[in-house]
C-alpha positions as CSV (number, residue, x, y, z in Angstrom):
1,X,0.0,0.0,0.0
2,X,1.4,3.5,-1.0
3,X,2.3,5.4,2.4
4,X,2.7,1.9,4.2
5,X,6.4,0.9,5.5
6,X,7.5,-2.7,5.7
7,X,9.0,-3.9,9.0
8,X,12.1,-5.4,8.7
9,X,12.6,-9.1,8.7
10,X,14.8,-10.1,12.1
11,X,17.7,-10.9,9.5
12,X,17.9,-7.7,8.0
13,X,18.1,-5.6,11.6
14,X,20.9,-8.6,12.5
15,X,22.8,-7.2,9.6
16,X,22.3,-3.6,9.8
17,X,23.3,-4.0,13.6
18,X,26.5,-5.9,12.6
19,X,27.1,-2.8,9.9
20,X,26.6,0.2,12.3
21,X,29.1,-1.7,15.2
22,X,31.5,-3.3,12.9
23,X,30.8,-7.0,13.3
24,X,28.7,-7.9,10.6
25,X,29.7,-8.8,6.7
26,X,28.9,-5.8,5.4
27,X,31.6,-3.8,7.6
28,X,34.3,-3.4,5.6
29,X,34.1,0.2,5.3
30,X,32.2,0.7,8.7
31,X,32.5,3.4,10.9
32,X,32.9,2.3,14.2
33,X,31.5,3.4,17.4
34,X,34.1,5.6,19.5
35,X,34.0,4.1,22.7
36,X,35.9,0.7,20.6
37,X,38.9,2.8,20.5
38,X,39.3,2.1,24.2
39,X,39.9,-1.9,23.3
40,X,43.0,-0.5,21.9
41,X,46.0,-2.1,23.4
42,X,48.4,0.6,23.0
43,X,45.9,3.2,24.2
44,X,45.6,1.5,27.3
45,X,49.0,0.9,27.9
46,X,49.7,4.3,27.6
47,X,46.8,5.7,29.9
48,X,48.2,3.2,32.2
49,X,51.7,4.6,31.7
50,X,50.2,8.0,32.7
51,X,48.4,6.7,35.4
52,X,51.2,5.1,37.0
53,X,53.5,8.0,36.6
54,X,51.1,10.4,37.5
55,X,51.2,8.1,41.0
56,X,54.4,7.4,41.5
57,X,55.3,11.6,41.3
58,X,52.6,11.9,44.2
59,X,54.0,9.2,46.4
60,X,57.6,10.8,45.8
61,X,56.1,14.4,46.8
62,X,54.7,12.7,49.7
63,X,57.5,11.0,51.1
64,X,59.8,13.5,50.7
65,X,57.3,16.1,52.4
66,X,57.4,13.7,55.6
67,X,61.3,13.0,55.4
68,X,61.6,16.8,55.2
69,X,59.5,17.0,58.1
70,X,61.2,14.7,60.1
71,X,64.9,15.6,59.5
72,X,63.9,19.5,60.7
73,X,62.0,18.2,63.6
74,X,65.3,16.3,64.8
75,X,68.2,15.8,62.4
76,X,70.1,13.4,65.1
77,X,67.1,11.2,65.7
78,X,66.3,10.7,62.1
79,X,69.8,9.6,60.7
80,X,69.7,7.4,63.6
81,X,66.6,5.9,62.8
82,X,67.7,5.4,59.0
83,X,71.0,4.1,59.7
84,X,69.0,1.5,62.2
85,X,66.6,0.3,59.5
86,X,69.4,0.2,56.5
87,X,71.7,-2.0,58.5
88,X,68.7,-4.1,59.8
89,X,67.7,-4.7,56.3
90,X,71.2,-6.3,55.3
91,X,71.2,-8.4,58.2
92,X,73.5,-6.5,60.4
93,X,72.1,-7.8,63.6
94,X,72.8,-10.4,66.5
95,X,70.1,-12.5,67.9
96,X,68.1,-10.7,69.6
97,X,67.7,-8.0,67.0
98,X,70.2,-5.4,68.0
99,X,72.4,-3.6,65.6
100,X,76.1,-5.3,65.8
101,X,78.7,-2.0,65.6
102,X,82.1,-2.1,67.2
103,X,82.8,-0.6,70.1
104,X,84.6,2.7,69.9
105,X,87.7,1.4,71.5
106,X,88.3,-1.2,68.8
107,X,91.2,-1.2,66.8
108,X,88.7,-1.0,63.8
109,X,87.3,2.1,64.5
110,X,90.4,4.0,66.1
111,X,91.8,3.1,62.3
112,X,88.9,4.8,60.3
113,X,89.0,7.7,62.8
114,X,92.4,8.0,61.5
115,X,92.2,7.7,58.1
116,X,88.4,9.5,57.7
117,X,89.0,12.9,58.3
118,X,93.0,13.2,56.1
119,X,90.9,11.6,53.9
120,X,87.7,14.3,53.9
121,X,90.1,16.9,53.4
122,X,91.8,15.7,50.8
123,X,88.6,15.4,48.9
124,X,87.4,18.8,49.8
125,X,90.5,20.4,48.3
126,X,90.4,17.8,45.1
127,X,87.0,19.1,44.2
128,X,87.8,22.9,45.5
129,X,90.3,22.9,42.9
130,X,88.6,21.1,39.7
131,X,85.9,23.3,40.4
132,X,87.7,26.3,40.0
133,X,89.5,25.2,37.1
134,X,86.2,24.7,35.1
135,X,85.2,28.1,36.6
136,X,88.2,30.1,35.0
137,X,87.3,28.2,31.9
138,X,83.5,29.0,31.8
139,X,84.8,32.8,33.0
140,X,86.7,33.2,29.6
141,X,84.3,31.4,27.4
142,X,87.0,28.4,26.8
143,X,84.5,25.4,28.8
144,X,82.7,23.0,27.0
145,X,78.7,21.5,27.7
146,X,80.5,18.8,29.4
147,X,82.4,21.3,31.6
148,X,79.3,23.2,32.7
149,X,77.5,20.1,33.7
150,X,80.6,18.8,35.6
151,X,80.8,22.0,37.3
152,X,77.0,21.2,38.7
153,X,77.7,17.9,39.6
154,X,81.5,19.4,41.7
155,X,79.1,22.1,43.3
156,X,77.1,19.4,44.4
157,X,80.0,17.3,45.9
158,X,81.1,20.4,47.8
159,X,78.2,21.4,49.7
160,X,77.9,17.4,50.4
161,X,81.6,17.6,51.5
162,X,81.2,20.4,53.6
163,X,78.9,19.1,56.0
164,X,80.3,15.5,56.2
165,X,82.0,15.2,59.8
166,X,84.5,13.4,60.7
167,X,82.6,11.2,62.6
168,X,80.5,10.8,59.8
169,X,81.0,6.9,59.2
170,X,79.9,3.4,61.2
171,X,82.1,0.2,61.4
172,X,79.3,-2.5,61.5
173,X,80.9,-6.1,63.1
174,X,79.6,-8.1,59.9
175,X,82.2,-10.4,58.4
176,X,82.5,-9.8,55.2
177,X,84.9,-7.4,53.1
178,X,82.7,-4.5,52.0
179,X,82.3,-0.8,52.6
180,X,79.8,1.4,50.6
181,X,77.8,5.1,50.8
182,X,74.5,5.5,50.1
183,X,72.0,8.4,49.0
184,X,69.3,7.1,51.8
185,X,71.7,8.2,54.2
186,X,74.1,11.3,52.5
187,X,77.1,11.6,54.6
188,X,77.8,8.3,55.7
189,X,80.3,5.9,55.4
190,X,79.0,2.4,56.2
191,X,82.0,0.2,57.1
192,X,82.2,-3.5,57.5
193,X,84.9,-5.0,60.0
194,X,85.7,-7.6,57.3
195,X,87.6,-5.5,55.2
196,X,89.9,-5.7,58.5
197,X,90.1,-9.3,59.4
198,X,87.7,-12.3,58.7
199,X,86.8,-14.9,60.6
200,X,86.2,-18.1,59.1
201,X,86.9,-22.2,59.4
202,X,89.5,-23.9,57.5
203,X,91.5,-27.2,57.0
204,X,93.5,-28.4,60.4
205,X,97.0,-28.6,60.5
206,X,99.2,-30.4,63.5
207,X,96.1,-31.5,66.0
208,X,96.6,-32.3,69.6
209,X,94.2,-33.2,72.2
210,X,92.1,-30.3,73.8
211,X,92.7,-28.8,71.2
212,X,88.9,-27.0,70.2
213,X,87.7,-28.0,66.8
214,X,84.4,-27.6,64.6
215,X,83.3,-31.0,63.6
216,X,80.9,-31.7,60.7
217,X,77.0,-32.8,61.8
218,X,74.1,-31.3,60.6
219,X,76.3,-28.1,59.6
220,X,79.6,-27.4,61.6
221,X,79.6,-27.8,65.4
222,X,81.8,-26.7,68.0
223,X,83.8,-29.6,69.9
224,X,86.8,-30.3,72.0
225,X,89.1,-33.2,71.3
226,X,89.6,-35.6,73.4
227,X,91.7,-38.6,72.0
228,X,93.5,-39.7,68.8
229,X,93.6,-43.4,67.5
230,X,95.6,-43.4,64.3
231,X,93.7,-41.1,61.9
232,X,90.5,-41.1,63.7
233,X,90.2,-38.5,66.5
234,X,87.7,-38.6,69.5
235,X,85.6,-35.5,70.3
236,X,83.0,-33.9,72.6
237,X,80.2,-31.8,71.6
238,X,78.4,-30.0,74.1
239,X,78.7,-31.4,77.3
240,X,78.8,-35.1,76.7
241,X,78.5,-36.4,73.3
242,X,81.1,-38.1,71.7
243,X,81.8,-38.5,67.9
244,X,84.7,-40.1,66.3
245,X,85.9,-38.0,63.3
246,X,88.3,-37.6,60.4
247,X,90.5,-34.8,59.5
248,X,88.2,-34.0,56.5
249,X,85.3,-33.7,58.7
250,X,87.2,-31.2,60.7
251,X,88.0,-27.8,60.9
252,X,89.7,-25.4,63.2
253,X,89.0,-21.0,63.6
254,X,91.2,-19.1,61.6
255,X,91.2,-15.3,61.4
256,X,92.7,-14.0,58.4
257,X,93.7,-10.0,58.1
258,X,92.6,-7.7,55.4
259,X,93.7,-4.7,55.4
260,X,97.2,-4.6,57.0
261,X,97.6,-0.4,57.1
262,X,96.5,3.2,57.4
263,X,97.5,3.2,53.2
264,X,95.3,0.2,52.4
265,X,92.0,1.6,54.7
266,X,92.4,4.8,52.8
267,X,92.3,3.3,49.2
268,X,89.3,1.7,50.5
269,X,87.6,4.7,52.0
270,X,88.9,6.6,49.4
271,X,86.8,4.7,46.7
272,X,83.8,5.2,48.8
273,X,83.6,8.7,48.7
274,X,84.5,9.0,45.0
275,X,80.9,7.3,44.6
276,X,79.7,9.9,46.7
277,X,81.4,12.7,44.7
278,X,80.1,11.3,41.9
279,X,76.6,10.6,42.9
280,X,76.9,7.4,41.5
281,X,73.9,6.3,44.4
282,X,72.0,9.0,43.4
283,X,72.3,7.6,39.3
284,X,71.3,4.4,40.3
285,X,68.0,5.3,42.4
286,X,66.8,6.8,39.0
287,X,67.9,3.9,37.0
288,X,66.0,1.3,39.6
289,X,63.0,3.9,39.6
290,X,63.0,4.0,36.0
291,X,63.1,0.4,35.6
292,X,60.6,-0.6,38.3
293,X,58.4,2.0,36.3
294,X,58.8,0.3,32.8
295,X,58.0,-3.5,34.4
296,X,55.0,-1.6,35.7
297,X,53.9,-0.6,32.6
298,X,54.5,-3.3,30.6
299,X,53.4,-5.8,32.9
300,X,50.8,-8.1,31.3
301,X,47.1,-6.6,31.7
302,X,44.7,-9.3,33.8
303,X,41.6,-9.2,31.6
């Protein structure tokens, strides 16, 4: 009838449907709605990007509008607090918890207080005088990019410098050879008592009864020997256990020494502070930032 519209038949509102949202046969030159675009994998990934950045800068300002806090309420307190938690978190710690340091009287730490403060001023005229050097450069137009930017990074090192004490250091009783700065804790020089002298077990050499060894069971155990019958030796652990042992389940304390001198500590220490100079800690925070960004990111997406 003239005027009259057909209905359409369910099939041809199932194609027009898969036209207009890009499903059906007939899309090949379909517009698609907008709100597909946010099925795009890149898209996401780089809202997410955003996102996570966008996060990551407020936590920063957060933190370091507490740890600004904090330092000005008490200075002391807080690099005490600081240097508890770092040396806590490698393990630097006896049994019940406590922070192992040597005692100032040790041999260990009269040594660095030696060494520390030659060594401080030594660095504060090093970088006095490369500073001033780039200086005269920049002042008659002779420096180089490189030489500006090194001048920032020697400013740096001197106001750091400045306001590093002599006392500015801690000799932890861990044994292991190591020393090392960090920027968690700017003007400190973490130092272990291995790079002195290390403690360790090693093979037995001419044996005698009473003599106290460390016998192998379940790990190495402390025991005291007792008698000998031709290679086999007789020996106590604890208070009345007796094993019979070789001399290749055996081993006896020996305490090896390191660093010998006031010129070998000061390499050491010296190296330290060139990291510092450098702010080689400071590099690496934005390199680990950086990558712990980046895994964030392109972490795969749980659908």
């Amino acid at each position: 009838m003239a005027g009259r519209r057909m209905p359409l038949a369910p099939a041809a509102l199932r194609g027009l449907r898969g036209i207009v949202i890009g499903t059906g046969s007939a899309n090949s030159g379909a517009r698609r709605p907008i709100w597909e675009f946010w099925n795009n994998r890149w898209l996401r990934r780089a809202l997410r990007a955003s996102r996570i950045g966008a996060l990551s800068v407020s936590i920063f300002g957060v933190g370091y509008t507490t740890g600004v806090s904090d330092v000005l309420a008490d200075p002391q307190d807080f690099r005490q607090k600081k240097a508890t938690a770092l040396l806590k978190s490698m393990n630097a710690t006896d049994a019940e918890g406590h922070v192992r340091l040597c005692e100032d009287h040790s041999e260990e730490v009269k040594a660095v207080k030696r060494v520390l403060p030659r060594l401080l001023r030594a660095a504060r005229a090093q970088v006095d005088a490369l500073a001033e050097e780039i200086f005269q450069a920049i002042q008659q137009g002779e420096a180089t990019r490189s030489q500006e930017k090194d001048l920032e990074t020697l400013q740096r090192a001197q106001k750091r410098l400045q306001g590093w004490s002599d006392h500015g250091f801690l000799v932890v009783d861990v044994n292991t050879p190591n020393a090392f700065v960090t920027p968690m804790l700017p003007r400190m020089v973490f130092v272990h008592r291995g790079i002195f002298w290390v403690d360790g077990l090693a093979r037995p050499e001419g044996l005698q009864v009473g003599k106290e060894v460390y016998v192998r069971r379940d790990g190495w155990q402390r025991a005291k020997l007792v008698s000998q019958h031709q290679d086999q030796w007789a020996a106590i652990l604890g208070d009345s256990e007796t094993v019979t042992v070789g001399p290749e389940d055996m081993r006896v304390r020996e305490r090896r020494q390191l660093v010998e001198n006031d010129e070998q500590l000061a390499m050491l220490l010296g190296h330290e502070l060139a990291h510092a100079v450098h702010d080689h800690g400071y590099e690496s925070l934005g390199i680990w930032t950086t990558a712990y960004s980046l895994e964030l990111v392109s972490a795969p997406q749980r659908t």
